[in-house]
Structures are given as C-alpha cells and as structure tokens.
Backbone as CSV, one residue per row, in Angstrom:
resi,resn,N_x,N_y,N_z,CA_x,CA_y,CA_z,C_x,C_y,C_z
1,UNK,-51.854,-28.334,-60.225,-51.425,-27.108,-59.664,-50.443,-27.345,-58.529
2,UNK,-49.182,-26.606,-58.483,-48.660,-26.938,-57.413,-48.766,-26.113,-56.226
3,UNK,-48.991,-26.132,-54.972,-48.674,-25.725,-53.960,-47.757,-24.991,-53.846
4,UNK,-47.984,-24.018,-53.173,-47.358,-22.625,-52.859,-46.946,-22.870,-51.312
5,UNK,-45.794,-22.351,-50.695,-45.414,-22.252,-49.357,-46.303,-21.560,-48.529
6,UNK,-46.569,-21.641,-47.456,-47.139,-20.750,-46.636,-46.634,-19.179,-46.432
7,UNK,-46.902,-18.082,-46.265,-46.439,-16.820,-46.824,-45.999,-16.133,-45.233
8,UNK,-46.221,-16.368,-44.114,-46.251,-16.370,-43.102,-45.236,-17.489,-42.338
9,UNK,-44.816,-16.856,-40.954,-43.513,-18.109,-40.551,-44.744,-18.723,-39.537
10,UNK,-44.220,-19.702,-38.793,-44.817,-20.139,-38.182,-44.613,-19.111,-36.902
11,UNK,-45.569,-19.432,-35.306,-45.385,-18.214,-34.137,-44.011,-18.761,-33.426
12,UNK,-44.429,-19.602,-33.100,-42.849,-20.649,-32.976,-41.200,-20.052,-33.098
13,UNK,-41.674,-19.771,-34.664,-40.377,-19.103,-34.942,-40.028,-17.314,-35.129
14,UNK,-41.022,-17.198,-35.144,-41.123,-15.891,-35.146,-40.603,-15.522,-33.402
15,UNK,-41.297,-16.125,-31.985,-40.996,-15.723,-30.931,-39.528,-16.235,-30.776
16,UNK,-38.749,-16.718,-30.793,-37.192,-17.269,-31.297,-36.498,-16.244,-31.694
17,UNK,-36.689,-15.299,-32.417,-36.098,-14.303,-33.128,-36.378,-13.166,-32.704
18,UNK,-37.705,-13.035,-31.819,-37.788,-11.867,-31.377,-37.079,-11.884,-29.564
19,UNK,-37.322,-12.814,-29.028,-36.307,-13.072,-28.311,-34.665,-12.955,-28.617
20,UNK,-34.383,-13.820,-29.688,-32.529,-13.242,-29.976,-32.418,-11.896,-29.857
21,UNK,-33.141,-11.178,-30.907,-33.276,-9.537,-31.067,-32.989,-8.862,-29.629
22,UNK,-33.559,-9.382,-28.538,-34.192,-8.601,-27.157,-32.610,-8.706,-26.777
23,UNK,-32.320,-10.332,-26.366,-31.028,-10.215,-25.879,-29.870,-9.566,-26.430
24,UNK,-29.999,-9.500,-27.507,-28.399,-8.747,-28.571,-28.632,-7.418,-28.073
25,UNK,-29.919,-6.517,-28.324,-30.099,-5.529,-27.607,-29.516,-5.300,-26.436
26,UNK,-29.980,-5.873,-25.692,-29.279,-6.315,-23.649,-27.919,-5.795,-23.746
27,UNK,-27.778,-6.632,-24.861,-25.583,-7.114,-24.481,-25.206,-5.881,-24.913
28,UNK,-25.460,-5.527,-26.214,-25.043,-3.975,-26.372,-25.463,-2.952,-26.119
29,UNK,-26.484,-2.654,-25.109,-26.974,-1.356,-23.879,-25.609,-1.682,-23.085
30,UNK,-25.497,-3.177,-22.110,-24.014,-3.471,-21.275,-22.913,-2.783,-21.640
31,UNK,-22.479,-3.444,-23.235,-21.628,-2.821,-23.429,-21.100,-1.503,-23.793
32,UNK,-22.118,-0.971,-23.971,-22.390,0.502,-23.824,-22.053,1.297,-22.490
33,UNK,-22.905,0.758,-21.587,-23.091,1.400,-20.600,-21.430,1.091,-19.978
34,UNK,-21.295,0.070,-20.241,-19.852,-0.612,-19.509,-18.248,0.255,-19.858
35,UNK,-18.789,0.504,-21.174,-17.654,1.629,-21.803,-17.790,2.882,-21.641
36,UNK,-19.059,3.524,-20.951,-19.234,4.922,-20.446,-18.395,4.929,-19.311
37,UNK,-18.819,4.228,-18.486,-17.836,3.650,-17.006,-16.653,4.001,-17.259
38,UNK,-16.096,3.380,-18.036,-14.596,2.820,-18.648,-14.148,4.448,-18.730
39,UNK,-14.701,5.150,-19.704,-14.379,6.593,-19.945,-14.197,7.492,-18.824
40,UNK,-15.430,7.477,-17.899,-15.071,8.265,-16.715,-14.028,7.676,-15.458
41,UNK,-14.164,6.465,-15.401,-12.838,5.683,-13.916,-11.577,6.054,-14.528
42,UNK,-11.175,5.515,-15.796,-9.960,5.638,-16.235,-8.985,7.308,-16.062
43,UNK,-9.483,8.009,-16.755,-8.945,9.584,-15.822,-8.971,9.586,-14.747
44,UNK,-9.889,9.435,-14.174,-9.963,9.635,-12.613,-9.378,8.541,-11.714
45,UNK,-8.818,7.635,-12.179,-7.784,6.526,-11.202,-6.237,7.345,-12.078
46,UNK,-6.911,7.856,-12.966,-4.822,7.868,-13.598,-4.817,9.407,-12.925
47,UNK,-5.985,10.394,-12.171,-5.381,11.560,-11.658,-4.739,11.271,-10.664
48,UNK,-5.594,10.465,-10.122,-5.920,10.112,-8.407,-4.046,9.357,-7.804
49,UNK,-3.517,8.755,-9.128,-2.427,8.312,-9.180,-1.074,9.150,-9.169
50,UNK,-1.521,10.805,-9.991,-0.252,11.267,-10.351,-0.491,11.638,-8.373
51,UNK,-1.484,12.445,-8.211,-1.776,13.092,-7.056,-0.715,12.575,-5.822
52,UNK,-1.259,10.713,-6.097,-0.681,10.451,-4.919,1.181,10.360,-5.006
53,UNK,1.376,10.062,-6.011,3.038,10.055,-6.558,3.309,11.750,-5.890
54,UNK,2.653,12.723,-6.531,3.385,13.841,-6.166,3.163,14.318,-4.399
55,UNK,2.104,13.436,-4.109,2.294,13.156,-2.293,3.436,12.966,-1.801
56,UNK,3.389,11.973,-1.797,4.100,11.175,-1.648,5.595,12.082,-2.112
57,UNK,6.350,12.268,-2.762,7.246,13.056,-3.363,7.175,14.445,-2.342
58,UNK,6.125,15.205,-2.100,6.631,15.993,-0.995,7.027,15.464,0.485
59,UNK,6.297,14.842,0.743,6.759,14.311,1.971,7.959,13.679,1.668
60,UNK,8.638,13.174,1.035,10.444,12.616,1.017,10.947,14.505,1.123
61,UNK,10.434,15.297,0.485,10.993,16.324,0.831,11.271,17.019,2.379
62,UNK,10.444,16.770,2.620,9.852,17.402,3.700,10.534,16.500,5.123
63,UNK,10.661,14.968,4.800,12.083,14.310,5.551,13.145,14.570,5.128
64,UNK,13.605,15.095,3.879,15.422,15.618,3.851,15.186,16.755,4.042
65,UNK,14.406,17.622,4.226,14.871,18.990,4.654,15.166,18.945,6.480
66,UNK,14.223,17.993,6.798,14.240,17.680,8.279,15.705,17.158,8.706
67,UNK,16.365,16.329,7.852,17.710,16.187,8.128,18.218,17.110,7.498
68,UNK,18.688,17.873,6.863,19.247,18.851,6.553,19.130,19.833,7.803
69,UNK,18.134,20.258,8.324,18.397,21.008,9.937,18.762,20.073,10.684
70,UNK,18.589,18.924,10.483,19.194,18.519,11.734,20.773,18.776,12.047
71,UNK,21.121,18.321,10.623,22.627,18.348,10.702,22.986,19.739,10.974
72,UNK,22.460,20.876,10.294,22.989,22.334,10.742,22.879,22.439,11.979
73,UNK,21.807,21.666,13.005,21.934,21.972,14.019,23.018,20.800,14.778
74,UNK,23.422,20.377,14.739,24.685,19.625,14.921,26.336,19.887,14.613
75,UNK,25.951,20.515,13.217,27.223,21.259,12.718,27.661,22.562,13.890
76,UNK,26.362,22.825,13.840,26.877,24.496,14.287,26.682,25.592,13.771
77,UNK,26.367,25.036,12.116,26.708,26.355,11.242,25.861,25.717,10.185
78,UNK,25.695,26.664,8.794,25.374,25.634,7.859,26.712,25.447,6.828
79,UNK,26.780,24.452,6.849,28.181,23.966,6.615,27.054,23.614,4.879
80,UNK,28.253,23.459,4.540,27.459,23.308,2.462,26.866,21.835,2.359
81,UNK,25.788,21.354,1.684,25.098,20.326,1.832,25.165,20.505,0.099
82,UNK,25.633,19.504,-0.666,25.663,19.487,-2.369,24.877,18.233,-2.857
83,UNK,24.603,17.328,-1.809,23.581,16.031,-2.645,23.385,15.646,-1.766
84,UNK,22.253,15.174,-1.545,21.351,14.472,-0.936,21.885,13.474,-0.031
85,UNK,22.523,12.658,-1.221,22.805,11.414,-0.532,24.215,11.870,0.327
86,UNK,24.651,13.077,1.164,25.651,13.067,1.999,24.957,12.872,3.460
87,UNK,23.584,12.816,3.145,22.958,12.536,4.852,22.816,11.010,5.002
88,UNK,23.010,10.369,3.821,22.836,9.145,4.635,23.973,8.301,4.774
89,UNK,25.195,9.222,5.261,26.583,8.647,5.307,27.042,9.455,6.444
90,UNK,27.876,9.124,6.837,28.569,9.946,8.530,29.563,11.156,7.768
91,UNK,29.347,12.474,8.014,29.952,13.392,7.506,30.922,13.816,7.671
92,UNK,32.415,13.887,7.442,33.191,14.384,8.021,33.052,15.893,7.963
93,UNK,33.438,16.211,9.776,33.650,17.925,10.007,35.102,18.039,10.319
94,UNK,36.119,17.863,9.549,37.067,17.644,10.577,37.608,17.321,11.948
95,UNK,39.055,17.500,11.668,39.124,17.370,13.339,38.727,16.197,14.230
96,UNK,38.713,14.755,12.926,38.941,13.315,13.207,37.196,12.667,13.850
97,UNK,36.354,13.913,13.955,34.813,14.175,14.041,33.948,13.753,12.982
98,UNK,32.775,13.225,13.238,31.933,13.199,11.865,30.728,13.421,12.306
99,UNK,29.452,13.313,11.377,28.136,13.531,12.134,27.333,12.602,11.331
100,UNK,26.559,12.303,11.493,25.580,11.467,10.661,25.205,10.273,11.028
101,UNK,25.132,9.387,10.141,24.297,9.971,9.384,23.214,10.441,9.084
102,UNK,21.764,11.138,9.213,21.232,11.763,9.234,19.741,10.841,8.416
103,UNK,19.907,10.043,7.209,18.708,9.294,6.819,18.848,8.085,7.216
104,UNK,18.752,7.194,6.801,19.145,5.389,6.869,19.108,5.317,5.561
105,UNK,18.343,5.694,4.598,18.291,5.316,3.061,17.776,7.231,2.535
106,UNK,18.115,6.991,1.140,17.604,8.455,0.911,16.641,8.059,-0.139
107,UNK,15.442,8.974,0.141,14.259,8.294,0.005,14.226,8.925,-1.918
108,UNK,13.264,8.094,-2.767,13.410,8.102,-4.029,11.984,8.565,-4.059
109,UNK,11.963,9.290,-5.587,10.547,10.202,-5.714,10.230,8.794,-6.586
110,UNK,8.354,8.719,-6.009,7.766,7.487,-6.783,7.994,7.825,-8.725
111,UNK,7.886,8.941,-8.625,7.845,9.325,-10.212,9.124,9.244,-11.184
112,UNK,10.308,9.019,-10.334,11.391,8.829,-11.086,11.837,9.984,-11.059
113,UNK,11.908,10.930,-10.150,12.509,12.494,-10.144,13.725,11.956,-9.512
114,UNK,14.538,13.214,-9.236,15.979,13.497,-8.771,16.110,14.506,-7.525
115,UNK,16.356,13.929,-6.453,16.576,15.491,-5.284,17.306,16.126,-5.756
116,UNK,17.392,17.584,-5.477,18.872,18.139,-5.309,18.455,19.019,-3.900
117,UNK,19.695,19.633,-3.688,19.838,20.472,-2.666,19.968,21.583,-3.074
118,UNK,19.407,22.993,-2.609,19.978,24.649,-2.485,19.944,25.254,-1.758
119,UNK,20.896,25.399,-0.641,21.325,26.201,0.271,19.499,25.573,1.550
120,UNK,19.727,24.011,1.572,18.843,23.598,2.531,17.525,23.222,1.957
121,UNK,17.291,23.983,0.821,16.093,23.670,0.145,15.715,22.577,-0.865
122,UNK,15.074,21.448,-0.713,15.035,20.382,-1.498,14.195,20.611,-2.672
123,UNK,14.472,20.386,-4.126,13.503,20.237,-5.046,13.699,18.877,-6.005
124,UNK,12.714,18.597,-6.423,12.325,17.390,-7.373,11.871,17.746,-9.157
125,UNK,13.434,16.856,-9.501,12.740,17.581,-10.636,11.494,17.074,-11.668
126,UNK,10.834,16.716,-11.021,9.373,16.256,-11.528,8.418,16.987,-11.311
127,UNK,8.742,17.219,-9.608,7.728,17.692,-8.694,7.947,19.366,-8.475
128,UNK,9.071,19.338,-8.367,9.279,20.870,-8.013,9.594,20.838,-6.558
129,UNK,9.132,21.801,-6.039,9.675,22.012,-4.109,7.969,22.099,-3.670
130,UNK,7.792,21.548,-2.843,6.303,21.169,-1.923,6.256,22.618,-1.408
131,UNK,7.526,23.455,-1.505,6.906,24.698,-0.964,6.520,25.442,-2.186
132,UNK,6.191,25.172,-3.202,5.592,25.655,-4.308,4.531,25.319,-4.549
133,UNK,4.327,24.062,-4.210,2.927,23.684,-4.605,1.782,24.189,-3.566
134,UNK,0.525,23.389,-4.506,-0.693,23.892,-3.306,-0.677,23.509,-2.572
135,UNK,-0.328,21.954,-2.227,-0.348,21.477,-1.046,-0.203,21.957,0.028
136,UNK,1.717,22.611,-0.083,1.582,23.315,1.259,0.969,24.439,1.680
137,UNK,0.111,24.863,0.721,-0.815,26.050,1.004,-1.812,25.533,1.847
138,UNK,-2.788,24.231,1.367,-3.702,23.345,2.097,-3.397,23.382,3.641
139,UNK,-1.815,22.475,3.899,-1.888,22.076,4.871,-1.515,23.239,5.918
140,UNK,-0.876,24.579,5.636,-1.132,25.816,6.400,-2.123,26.040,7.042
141,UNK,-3.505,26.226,5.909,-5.044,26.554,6.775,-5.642,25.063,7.515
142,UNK,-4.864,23.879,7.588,-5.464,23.267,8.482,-5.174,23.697,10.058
C-alpha cells in the first residue's frame, strides 16, 4: 500500500502565510489611505497657489496705480498714460523737462497676464482689476 501525503500543512507553514496575508493587507490600507491624502492636498495646494498668484497680481496693481498718481501729481494734470512700461522710463513733458521715472522695473503678473492702462486704472488680463475682485472688498472691512 502506498502512503498518502499528510492532508494538512504543517503550523510552521501555515503561520508564514498568515503573516504574509497580514502584511500585504498593511501595505494596501497605506496605500489607500496614502492616496485619500493625495486626493484632498492636491486641490487644495493647486487653490492655495492660483490664490496666491492672483495676490500677488493685485498688489503689482496696486504699485502702478501708485505711480500713475504719482506722476499726475507731478505732471500737473493727467497727462495720457498708454502702457505701463512709460513709468519706468523718464517721461518727456516738454519744454526740454522730463519726469520719472516712476517704477525701477515694471512689475510682471506671476500668472503670465499683461497690464494695461485706462484713464489711470490698471487691469490684468488674467486677473482683471483688484478693484473688482473680493479682495478689495476684504481689505475695506479691515
């Protein structure tokens, strides 16, 4: 008669496997849990980012409008202001006179926008004019 295998593993090996089992479990709860994370930081660092770009972007406004009075108040008058970049150059007013220049550099929107000027008023065309947004509503009621 021949012998038959034992029908049963040994405990040996059985605790081996129930151990692997435990840890594979482990790693993929981690990676689970690790990719829930992932889902919620990721929006919330890429808001937290536009936020600060469009900060940032009003305040460059909010320094060329500051030279923009300055110079009217230097001119005398408001003499026509058509791009930005005429404040950071010495202006001629005639009459062998100039004024300026008014920035040292003219400041660039982090987002890749464009100033323009209207009749003193700066807008971005990414951003829009800081006097549109909420912001400057915020910083009113402080």
């Amino acid at each position: 008669m021949t012998e038959q295998p034992p029908e049963h593993v040994p405990p040996k090996k059985k605790t081996g496997l129930i151990i692997a089992l435990v840890v594979a479990g482990v790693l993929m709860l981690c990676c689970c849990v690790s990719g829930i994370l992932a889902a919620i930081a990721i929006p919330t660092f890429t808001a937290t980012q536009a936020n600060a770009k469009a900060r940032a972007c009003f305040a460059n406004q909010r320094s060329i409008e500051g030279a923009v009075q300055e110079y009217w108040a230097d001119a005398g008058e408001k003499m026509p202001l058509t791009k930005v970049e005429q404040l950071a150059e010495p202006i001629d007013v005639g009459g062998g006179k100039s004024l300026g220049p008014y920035l040292d550099e003219v400041p660039a929107c982090p987002a890749d926008g464009v100033y323009s000027l209207d009749e003193g008023r700066v807008t971005c065309s990414v951003h829009g004019s800081y006097a549109d947004s909420s912001d400057s509503e915020d910083e009113q009621t402080d």
